[in-house]
N, C-alpha and C positions, 0 to 999 in steps of 0.2 A: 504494500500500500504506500502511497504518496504521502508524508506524515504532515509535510508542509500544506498541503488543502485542508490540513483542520484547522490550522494558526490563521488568525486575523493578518490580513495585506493593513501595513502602513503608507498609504496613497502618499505619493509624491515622491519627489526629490528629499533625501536627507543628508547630511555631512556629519561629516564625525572627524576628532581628533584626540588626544593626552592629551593633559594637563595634569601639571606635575608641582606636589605639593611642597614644602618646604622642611616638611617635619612627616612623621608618620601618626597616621591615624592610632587614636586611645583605646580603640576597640580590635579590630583584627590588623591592627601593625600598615595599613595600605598607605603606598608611596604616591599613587598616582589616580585619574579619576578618567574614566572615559566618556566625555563628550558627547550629542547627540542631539541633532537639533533640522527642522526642517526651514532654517532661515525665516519664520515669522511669528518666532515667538515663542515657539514651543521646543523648549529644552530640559535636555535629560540629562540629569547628573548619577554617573554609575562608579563610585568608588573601586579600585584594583588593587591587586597587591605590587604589583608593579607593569610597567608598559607590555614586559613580554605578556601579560596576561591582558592585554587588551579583547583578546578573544573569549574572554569572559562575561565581559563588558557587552558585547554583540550578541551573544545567547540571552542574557540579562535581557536586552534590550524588546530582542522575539519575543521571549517570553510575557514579558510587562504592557508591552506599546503595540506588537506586530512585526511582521516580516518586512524591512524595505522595497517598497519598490525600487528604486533609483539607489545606492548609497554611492556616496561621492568621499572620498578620503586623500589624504597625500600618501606620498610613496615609502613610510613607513615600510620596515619585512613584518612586522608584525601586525600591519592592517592591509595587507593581504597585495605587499609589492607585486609589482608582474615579474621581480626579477626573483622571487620568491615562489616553492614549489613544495606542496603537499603540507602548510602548514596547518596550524586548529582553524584559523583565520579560513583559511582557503577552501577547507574541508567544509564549513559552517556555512558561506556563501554557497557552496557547488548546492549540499543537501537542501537549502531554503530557497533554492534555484535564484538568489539575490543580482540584479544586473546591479555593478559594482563598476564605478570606472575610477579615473585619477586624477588629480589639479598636473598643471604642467612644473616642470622644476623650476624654481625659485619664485612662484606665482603664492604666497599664501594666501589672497585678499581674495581669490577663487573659490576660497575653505569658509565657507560661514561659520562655521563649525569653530574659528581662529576668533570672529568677533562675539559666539556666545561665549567663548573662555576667559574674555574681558570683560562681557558682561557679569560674567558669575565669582570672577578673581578678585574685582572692584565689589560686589555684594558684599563676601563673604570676609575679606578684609574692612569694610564699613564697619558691619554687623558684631564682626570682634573685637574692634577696637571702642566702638559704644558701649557695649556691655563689659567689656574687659574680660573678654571668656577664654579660657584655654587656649592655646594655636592646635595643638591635638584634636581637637572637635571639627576640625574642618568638616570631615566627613560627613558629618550630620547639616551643620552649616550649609554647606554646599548643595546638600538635597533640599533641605528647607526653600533655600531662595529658586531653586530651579522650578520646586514646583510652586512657588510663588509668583513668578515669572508666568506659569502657564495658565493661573486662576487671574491673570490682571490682561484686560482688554487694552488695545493701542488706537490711537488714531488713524489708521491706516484704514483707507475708506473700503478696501476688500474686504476687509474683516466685519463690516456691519457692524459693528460694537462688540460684538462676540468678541472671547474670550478664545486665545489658541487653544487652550484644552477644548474645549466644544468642538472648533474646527476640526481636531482629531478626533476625537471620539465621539465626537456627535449628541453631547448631551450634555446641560448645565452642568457646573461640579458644584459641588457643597464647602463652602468658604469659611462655613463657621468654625471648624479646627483651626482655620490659620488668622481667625481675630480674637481666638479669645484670650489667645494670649502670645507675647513676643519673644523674640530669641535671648533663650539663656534669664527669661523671668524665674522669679522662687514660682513655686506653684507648691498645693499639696495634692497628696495621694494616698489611697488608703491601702494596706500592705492586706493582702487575703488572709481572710483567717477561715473559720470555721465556719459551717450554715449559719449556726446559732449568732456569730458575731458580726456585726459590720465591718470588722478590722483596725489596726494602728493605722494613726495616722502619721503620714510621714512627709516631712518636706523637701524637694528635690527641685533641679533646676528643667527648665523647658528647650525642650533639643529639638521640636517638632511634634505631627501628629504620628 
């Protein structure tokens, strides 16, 4: 059987690229984050453990958002170079039958995938530096504004006012997780206990929904 006709097609052109952190992630040690964005709006931030594992980042991606149609990438061997043969990259394209092409050499401004990374570099550098949060946290940081980015509507008259996540998935999202509270606020939570109890109450900081 065909596995890839049951995954959702992500219509359109996308790009993707690294972005490389400065520190590693507090949680699973990640050096690097993979990119993914279809130029108007809608970006996806997928933490890695480092660039060779960009290939991870592409599965992640199927699986969450859908199969690309288009993907568009630089000439990385680990985003699936043409000077590059049989890698996880390459294998992951063939099986999602993915049409995959390349920016030219030395063209990065071809890579949209280059200005969501200054989109989301400038966030998450903002966001840490107001709240004075960790630099380890990026990782959580970095998903937070990505998908903050895809719940906020642009003046761009194609868009109708819509909202890029709509425009992908076709259906309003639910906003009220990401107002109720802001990055790296105290918050409480109540720690599970038994039927019979409601739980301790516990206070911790806010990394997202």
């Amino acid at each position: 059987t065909q596995r890839f006709r049951n995954k959702r097609i992500a219509q359109g052109t996308w790009y993707t690229d690294t972005w490389h952190a400065r520190t590693t992630s507090i949680m699973r040690q990640e050096k690097c984050a993979q990119i993914f964005t279809n130029g108007n709006g809608f970006e996806v931030f997928i933490p890695i453990q480092d660039k060779s594992q960009a290939h991870q980042g592409l599965k992640t991606f199927i699986h969450e958002i859908g199969i690309p149609e288009h993907l568009i990438s630089d000439g990385a061997p680990e985003q699936g170079s043409p000077r590059t043969y049989k890698t996880h990259w390459n294998s992951i394209v063939k099986r999602n039958h993915i049409h995959q092409t390349f920016i030219q050499p030395h063209c990065p401004f071809q890579n949209r995938a280059e200005q969501a990374i200054g989109h989301l570099g400038s966030a998450i550098t903002t966001k840490s530096a107001k709240k004075k949060s960790p630099r380890r946290l990026w990782s959580f940081c970095g998903e937070l504004c990505a998908n903050i980015r895809q719940r906020t509507a642009s003046n761009n008259p194609s868009s109708m006012g819509r909202t890029p996540f709509e425009l992908v998935h076709g259906y309003r999202p639910d906003i009220t997780l990401y107002t109720s509270s802001e990055w790296y606020d105290f918050v409480f939570y109540y720690e599970k206990g038994d039927s019979s109890t409601r739980g301790v109450e516990r206070l911790a900081r806010w990394l997202g929904p």
